[in-house]
N, C-alpha and C positions, 0 to 999 in steps of 0.2 A: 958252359958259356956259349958252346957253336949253337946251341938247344935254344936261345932266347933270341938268339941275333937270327935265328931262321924265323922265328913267329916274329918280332921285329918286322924282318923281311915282307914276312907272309904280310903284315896287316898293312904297312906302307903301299902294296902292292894293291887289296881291299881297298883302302881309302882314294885312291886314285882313280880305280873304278868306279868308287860312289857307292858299294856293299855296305852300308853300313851296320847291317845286322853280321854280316860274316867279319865284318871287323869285330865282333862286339862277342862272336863265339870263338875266335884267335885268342881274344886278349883273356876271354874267360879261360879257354881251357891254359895262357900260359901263366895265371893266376894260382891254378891246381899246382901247374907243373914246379912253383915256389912252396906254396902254402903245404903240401903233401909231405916233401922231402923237410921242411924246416921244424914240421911237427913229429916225425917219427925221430928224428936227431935228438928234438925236446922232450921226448917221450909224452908227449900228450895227447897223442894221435889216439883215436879212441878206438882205432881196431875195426877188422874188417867188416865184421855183424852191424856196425853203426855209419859204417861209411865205406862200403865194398866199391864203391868208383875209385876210393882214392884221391879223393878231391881234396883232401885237406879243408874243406869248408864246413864239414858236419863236427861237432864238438861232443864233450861228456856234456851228459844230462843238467848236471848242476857243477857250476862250477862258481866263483865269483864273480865271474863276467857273462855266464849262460843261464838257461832255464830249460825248462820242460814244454813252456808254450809251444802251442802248434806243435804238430805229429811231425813223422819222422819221414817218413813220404813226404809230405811239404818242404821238409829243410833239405830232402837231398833232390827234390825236384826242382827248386832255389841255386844247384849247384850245376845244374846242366847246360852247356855251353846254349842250346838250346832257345833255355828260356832266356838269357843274356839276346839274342838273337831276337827273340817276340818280342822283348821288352821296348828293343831298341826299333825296332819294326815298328811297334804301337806308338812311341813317341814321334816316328815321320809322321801313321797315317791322320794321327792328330792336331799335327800341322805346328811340330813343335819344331823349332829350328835356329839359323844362326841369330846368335844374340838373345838368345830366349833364356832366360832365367829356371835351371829346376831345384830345388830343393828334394834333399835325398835323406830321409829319416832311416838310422841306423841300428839295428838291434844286434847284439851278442849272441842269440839264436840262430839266427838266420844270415850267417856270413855270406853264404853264396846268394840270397837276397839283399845284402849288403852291395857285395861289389858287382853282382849284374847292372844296374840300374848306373853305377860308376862306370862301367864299361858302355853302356850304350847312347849316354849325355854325349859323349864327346863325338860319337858317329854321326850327331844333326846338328854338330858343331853347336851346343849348347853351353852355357856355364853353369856348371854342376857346383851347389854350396850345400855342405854337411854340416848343421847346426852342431854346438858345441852344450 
């Protein structure tokens, strides 16, 4: 619990400063720091050979909710605080900001593509909507 209330901490402190890509690689890596431990608990964490960061964001190959699409480099390049970082970076330099509407298309593949793009909507004070 002290583990979340510090990245808490940490991105309160980012956002003030106006980081909005360093908010946006806090909130990713505190993202792993759930998704990792609640996968090994569920035993579906697919082990180190498929997900050696630990990220909890790379899944089994086929599952009911996954696939094989895009390579595996891709999916775990998808999980790096990183790119949550670029991503959110690209939406300032493109002049996307408050009040701005993004639509965030989600696939079962690529979680950490998933919730990068969820972490960096809110850094250019955007409203972020996940089609159902």
């Amino acid at each position: 619990m002290a583990r979340r209330a510090l990245v808490v901490t940490a991105a309160a402190v980012l956002v003030a400063l106006g980081t909005g890509s360093a908010v946006a690689q806090v909130t990713m890596q505190a993202a792993s720091g759930v998704l990792y431990p609640a996968k090994v608990a569920l035993g579906i964490w697919p082990g180190a050979k498929i997900d050696p960061n630990r990220t909890g964001m790379v899944g089994q190959e086929y599952t009911p909710m996954t696939t094989s699409i895009g390579t595996l480099s891709n999916k775990r390049t998808a999980t790096s605080p990183d790119f949550a970082a670029a991503l959110a970076k690209r939406m300032a330099e493109l002049g996307v900001g408050k009040g701005d509407k993004v639509m965030i298309i989600q696939s079962g593949s690529f979680l950490g593509g998933d919730i990068a793009p969820s972490t960096g909507a809110p850094t250019v004070r955007t409203s972020a909507t996940v089609p159902r």
